[in-house]
Biotite code that builds the C-alpha atoms (Angstrom):
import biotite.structure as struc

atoms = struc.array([
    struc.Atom([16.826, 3.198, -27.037], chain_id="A", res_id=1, res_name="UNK", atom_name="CA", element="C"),
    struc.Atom([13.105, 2.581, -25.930], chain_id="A", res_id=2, res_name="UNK", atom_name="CA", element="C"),
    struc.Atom([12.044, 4.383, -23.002], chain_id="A", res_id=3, res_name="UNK", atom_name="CA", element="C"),
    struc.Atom([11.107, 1.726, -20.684], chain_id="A", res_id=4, res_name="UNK", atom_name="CA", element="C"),
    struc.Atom([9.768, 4.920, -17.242], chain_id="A", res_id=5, res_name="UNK", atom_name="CA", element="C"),
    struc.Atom([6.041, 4.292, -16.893], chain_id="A", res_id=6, res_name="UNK", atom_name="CA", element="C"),
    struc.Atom([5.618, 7.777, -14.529], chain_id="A", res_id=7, res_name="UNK", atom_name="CA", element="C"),
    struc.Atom([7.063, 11.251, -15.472], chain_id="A", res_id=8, res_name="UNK", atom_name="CA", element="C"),
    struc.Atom([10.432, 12.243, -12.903], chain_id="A", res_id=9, res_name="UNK", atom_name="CA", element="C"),
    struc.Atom([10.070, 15.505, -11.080], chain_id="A", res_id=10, res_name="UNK", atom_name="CA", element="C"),
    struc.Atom([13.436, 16.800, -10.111], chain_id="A", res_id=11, res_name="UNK", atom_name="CA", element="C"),
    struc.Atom([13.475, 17.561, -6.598], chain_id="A", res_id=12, res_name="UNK", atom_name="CA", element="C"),
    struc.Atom([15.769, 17.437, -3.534], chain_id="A", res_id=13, res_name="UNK", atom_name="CA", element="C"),
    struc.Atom([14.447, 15.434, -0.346], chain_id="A", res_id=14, res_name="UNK", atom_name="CA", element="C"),
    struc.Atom([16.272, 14.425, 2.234], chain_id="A", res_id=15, res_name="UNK", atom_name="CA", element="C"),
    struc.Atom([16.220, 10.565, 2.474], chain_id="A", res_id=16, res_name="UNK", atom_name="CA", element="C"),
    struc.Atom([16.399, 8.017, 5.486], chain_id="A", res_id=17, res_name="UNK", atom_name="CA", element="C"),
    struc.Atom([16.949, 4.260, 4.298], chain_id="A", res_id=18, res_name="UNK", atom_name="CA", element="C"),
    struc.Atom([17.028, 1.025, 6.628], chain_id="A", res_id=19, res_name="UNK", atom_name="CA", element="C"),
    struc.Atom([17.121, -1.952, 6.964], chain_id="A", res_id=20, res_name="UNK", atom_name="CA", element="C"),
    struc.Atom([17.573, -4.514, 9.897], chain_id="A", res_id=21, res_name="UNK", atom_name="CA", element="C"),
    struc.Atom([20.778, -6.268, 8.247], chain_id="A", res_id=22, res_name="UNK", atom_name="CA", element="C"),
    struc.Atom([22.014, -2.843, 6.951], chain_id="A", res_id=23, res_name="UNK", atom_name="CA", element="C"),
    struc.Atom([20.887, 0.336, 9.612], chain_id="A", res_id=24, res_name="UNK", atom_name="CA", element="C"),
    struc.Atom([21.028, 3.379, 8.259], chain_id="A", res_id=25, res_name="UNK", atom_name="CA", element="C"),
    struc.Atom([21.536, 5.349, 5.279], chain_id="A", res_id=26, res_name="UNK", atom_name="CA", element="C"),
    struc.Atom([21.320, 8.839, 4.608], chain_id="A", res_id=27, res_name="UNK", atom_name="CA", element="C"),
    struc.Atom([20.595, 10.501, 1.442], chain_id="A", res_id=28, res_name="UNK", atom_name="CA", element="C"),
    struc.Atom([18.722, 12.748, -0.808], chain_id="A", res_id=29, res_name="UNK", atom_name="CA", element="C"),
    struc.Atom([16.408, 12.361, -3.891], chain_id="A", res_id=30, res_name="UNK", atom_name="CA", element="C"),
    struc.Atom([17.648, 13.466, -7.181], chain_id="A", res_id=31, res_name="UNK", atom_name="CA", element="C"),
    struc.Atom([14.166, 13.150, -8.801], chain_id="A", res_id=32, res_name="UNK", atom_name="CA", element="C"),
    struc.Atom([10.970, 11.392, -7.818], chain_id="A", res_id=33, res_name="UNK", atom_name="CA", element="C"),
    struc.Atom([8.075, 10.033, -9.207], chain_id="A", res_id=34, res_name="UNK", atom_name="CA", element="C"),
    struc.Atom([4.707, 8.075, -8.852], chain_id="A", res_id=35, res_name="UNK", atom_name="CA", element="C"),
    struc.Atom([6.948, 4.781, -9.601], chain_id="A", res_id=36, res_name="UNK", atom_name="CA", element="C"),
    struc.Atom([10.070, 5.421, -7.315], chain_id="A", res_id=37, res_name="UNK", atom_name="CA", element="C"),
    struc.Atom([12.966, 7.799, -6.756], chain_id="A", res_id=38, res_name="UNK", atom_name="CA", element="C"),
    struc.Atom([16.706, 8.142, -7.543], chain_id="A", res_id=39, res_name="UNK", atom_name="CA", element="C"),
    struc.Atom([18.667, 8.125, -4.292], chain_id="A", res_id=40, res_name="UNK", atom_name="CA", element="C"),
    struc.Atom([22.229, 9.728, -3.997], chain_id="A", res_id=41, res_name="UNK", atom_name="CA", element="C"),
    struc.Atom([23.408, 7.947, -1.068], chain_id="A", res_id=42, res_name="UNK", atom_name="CA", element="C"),
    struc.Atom([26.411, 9.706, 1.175], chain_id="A", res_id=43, res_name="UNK", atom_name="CA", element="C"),
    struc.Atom([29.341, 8.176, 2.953], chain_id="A", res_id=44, res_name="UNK", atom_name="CA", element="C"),
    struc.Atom([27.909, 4.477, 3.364], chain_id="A", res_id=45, res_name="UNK", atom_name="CA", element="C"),
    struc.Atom([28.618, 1.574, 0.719], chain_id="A", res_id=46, res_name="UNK", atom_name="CA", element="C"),
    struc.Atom([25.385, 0.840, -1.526], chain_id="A", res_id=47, res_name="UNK", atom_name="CA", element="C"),
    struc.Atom([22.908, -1.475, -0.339], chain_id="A", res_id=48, res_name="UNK", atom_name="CA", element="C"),
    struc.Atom([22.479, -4.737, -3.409], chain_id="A", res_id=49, res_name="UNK", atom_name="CA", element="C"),
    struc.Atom([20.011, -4.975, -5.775], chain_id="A", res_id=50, res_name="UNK", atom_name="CA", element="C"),
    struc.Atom([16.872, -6.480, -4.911], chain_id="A", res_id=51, res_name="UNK", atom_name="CA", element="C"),
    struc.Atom([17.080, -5.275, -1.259], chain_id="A", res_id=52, res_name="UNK", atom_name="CA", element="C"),
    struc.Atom([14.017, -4.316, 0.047], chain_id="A", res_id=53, res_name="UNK", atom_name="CA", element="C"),
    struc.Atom([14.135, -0.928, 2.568], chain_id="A", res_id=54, res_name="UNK", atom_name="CA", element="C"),
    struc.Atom([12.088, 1.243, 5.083], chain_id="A", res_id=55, res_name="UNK", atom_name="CA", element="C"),
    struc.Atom([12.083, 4.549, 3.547], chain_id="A", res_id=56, res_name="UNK", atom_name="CA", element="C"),
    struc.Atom([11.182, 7.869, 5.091], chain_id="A", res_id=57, res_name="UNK", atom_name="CA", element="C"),
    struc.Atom([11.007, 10.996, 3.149], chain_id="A", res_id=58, res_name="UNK", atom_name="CA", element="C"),
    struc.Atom([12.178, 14.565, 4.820], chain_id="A", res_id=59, res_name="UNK", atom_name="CA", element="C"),
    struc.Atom([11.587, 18.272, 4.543], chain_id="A", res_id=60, res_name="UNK", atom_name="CA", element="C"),
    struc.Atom([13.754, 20.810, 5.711], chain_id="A", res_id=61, res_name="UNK", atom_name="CA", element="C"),
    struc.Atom([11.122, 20.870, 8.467], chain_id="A", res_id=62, res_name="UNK", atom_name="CA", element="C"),
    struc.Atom([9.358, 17.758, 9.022], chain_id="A", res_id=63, res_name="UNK", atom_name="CA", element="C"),
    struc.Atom([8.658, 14.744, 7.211], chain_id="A", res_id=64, res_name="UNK", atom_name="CA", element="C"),
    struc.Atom([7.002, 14.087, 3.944], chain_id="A", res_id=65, res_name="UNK", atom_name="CA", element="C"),
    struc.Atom([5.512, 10.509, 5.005], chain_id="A", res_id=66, res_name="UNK", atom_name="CA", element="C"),
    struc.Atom([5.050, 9.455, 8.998], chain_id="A", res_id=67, res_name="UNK", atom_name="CA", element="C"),
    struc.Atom([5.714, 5.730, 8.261], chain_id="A", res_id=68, res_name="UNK", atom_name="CA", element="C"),
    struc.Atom([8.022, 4.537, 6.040], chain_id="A", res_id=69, res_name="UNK", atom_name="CA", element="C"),
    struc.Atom([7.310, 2.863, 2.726], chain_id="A", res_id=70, res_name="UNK", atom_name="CA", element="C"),
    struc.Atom([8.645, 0.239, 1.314], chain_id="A", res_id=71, res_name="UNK", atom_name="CA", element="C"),
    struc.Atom([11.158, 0.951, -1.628], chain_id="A", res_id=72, res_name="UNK", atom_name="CA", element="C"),
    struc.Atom([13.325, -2.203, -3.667], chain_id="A", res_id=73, res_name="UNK", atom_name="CA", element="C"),
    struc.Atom([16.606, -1.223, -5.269], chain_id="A", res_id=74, res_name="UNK", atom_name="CA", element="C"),
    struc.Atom([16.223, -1.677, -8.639], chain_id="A", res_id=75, res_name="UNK", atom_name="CA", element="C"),
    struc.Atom([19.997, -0.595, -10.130], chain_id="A", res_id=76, res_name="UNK", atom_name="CA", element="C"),
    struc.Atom([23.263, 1.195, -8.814], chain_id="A", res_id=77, res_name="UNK", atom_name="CA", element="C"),
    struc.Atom([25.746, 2.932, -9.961], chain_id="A", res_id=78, res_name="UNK", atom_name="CA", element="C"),
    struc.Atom([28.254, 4.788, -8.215], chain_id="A", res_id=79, res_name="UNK", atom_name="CA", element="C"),
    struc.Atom([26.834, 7.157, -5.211], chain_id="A", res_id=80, res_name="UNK", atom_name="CA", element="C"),
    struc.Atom([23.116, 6.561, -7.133], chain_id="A", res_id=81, res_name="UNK", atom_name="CA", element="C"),
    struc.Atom([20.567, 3.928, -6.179], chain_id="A", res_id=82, res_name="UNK", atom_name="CA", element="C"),
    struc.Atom([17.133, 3.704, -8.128], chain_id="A", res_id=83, res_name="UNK", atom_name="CA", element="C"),
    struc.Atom([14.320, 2.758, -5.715], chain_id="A", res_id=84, res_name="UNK", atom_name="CA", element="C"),
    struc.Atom([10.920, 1.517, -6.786], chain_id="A", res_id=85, res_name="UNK", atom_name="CA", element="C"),
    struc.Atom([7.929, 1.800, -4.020], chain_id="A", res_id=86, res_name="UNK", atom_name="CA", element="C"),
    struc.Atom([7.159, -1.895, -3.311], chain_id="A", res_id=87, res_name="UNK", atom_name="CA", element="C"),
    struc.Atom([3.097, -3.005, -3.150], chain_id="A", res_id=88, res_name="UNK", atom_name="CA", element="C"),
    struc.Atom([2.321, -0.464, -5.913], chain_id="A", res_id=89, res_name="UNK", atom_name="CA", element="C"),
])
């Protein structure tokens, strides 16, 4: 199968707040992350589609990674997993 990732993953844990005006708020954390995007296990709340388009802010265990949030699309889901790609990049 061709590899089709343009950036190189880094696995790493991050707590995760999506939303999303039609959707509120989902909690999660990263599984990996890279220049390109970030694989999102999601917990206790049904998966937003694909194509969606959502506010994301990155946490710490103390503090946050990014004041504002980005914008991140969903690109594919499966399960608890969503694959985000940073929007505007």
């Amino acid at each position: 199968m061709e590899e089709r990732r343009h950036y190189e993953r880094t696995q790493t844990s991050l707590r995760v707040v999506l939303s999303h005006p039609e959707i509120g708020t989902i909690m999660g954390s990263t599984r990996d992350i890279s220049d390109g995007g970030a694989l999102v296990m999601i917990e206790n709340h049904s998966l937003p589609p694909q194509g969606t388009v959502l506010n994301v802010v990155f946490k710490k265990t103390v503090g946050q990674v990014n004041e504002l949030p980005v914008k991140m699309k969903v690109m594919h889901s499966h399960r608890n997993l969503v694959g985000l790609m940073f929007v505007g990049r």
